[in-house]
Every structure is written in structure tokens, then in C-alpha cells.
N, C-alpha and C positions, 0 to 999 in steps of 0.2 A: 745071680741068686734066684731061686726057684719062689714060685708066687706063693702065700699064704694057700694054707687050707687046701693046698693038693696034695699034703706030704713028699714034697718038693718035686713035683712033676708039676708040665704046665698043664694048663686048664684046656678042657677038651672042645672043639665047637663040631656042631652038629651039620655037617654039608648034607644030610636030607633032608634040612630044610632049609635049603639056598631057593632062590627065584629071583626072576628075571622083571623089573617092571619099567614102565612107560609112561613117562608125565605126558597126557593128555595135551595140555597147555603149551608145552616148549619139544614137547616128541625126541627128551631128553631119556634115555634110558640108566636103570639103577639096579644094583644087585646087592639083594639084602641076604642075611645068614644071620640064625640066633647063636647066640653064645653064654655057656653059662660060665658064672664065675663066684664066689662065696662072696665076694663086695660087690653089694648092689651098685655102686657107682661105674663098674663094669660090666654089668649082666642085661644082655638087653637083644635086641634087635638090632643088627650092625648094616647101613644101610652107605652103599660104594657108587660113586656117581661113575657109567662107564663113558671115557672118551677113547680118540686117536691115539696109540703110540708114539709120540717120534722119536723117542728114548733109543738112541744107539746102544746103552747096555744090556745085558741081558741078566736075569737074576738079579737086576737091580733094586730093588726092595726086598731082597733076600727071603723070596714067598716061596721056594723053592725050601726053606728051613734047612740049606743044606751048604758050603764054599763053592758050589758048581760054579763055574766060568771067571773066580778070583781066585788070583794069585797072592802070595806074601815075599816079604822081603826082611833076609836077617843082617843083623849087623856083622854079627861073626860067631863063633860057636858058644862064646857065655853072655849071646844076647839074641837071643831066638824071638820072634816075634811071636805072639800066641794069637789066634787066629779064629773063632769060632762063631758060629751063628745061634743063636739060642731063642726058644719058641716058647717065650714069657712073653703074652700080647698087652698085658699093662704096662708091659717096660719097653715096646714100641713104639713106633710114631701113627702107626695103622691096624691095632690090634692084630700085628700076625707076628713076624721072627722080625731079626736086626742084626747085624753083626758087630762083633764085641772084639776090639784089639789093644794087646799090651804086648809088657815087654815080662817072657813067658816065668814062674817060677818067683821073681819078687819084682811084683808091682812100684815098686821107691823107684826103680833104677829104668834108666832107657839109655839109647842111644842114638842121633839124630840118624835118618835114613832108615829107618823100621818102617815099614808100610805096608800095604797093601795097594795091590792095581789088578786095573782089568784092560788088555788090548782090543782095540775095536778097529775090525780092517775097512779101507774105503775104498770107492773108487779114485781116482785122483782128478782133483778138479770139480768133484761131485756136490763138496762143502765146501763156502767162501768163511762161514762165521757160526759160531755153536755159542749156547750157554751149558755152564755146567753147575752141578753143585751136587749138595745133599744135607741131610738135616742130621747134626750131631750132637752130644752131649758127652758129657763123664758122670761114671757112678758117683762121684763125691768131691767134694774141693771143688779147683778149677784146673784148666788144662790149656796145652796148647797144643795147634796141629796146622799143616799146609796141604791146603786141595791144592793138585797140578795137574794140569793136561798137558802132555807132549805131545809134538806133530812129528812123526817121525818117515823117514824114505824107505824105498822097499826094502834095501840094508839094514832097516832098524836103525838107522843113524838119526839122532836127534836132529830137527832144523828149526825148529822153534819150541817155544811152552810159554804157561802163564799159570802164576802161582797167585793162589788166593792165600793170603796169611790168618790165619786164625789167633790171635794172642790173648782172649778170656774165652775158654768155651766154659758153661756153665754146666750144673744139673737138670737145667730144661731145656728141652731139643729146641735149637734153632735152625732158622733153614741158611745157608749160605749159598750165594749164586755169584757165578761172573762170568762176562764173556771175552771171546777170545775171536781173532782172526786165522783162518786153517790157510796154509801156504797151498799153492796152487800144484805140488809135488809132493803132498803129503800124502801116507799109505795107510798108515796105522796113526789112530791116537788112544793115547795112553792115558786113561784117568787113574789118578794116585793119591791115597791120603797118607799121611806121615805124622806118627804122633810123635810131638816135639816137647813134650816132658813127660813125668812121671804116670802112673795112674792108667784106670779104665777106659776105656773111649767106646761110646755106643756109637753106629750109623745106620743110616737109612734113609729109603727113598734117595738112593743117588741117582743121576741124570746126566746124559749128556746130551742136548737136544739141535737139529739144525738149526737155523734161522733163515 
């Protein structure tokens, strides 16, 4: 849904005036950027603490406002999964995009295995232990869904995973985390979310990180 008071476009922010600053105190570095928005509870000075990556995804908080580097998964041809990123930064978890999956054309219906993933290749042996997660929600009601990582061979053959089950997600993003053990033969792992009933699913800031 498009934010108020844009005439359903989102609200614009101003990258000329981004800057880079430096707590004195902790020689923590922050990137702020103002942003306007017709609800003052939005309208402000947006201020980003910067750290280290270790995040194996890429386009992971979908700041990209675009599906680069995610894939979907349909059930079959009268259950398409719908798939899009959308750049309403009220309806985020970081005032920037998020991405939005159902099951395409009538929201009531789903079918289990709809998802969405992204493959991350490794070296093998490189990772012993990862966390993963991400912070989701539903436009309305409640919802269900299952984070999974698969460890797979350079076949693409499954040899391990670990599913986080989800059975209330709410209207307020929560963050979801769990860790996993990576097999010592693994090539690729596969992060997947799967909405398992009805309904909108927002996500963001997903993560797959070593340990």
C-alpha cells in the first residue's frame, strides 16, 4: 500500500544531504540523511550506525529497492508466488524498501512450499557455524512461515538444514534468529523463507552471518 499524502508514490529522501560522522568518544562512525514525510512521526534526520559486514547475503535488506540477487518459488501454475520489493520506508524495518510475498492474484489461498531464497556459495570448510534470521511481519491478521538454511554439495545436493518455525507472526516486525552447524562439505547455503498460510508477509534485514 502506498504511504499517505504522496498520492500513492513513496516519499522521497534527499541523498544531498547524506554525511558521514564520528563519535569523538567511541571513534564509532554514523551516516545520517534527512527524510521528508507528511507525518511528522517520520520526518526527521535518519541517523545509521556504520559497522562490519559479515552478512553473507547480498541485497539483504533489500536497499537495492529492487529482487536482485532473490529468487521465488511457485507451487504450480494456479499458485504463483508474488514477489516484490516495495519502497514505503514507514512500512520498513529501516526506513528504506522490504520485500512483500504472497501467494499471487488471491491473497486467502497459499500453498505450502511458496517461497522465496537466495544461494550463497562457500568455500568448503570455510564455515563450521552461521546465525541466521530476519525481521518479519503480515500486513493484517496473523501468519505463518519457516526460515531454512540448507547446506548443500557442489551438486546442489541437500546434506543438511535447519528450519526455524514461525507459527504467530504478528503486524509488528519481529526479528527471528537461529543457529546452525555448516557441514564440513558444504558449497552452497541456501537461505529460504516459506509463507505457510494465508496473507501478506513483509521481510527484512535478513542475515546470514558466520560465527
Amino acid at each position: 500500500m502506498p504511504e499517505a499524502g504522496w498520492g500513492g508514490k513513496s516519499s522521497p529522501c534527499n541523498p544531498g544531504y547524506m554525511g558521514i560522522h564520528k563519535d569523538p568518544e567511541t571513534n564509532e562512525y554514523y551516516l545520517s540523511f534527512n527524510r521528508e514525510n507528511p507525518d511528522p512521526n517520520f520526518m526527521g534526520i535518519y541517523m545509521y550506525k556504520l559497522v562490519k559486514n559479515r552478512n553473507l547475503l547480498k541485497n539483504s535488506d533489500f536497499w537495492k529497492c529492487r529482487k536482485e540477487n532473490w529468487s521465488k518459488i511457485d507451487y504450480n501454475e494456479n499458485f504463483i508466488t508474488q514477489f516484490k520489493v516495495n519502497r514505503f520506508p514507514t512500512l520498513s524495518t529501516d526506513s528504506n524498501c522490504y520485500a512483500e510475498v504472497q501467494n499471487k492474484n488471491d491473497v486467502s489461498k497459499f500453498k505450502s512450499g511458496q517461497s522465496i531464497y537466495q544461494d550463497v556459495n562457500i568455500t568448503k570448510g570455510s564455515i563450521s557455524n552461521i546465525e541466521f534470521g530476519a525481521k518479519i511481519r503480515v500486513a493484517e491478521g496473523t501468519g505463518k512461515g519457516i526460515l531454512r538454511v540448507y547446506a548443500m554439495n557442489k551438486k546442489k545436493t541437500v546434506i543438511d538444514s535447519y528450519s526455524l518455525n514461525l507459527d504467530n507472526i504478528s503486524t509488528n516486525y519481529e526479528q527471528y534468529i537461529a543457529n546452525m552447524s555448516v557441514p564440513a562439505n558444504t558449497s552452497t547455503l541456501r537461505f529460504q523463507f516459506y509463507i505457510e498460510s494465508p496473507g501478506v508477509f513483509r521481510i527484512d534485514e535478513t542475515f546470514v552471518n558466520p560465527l
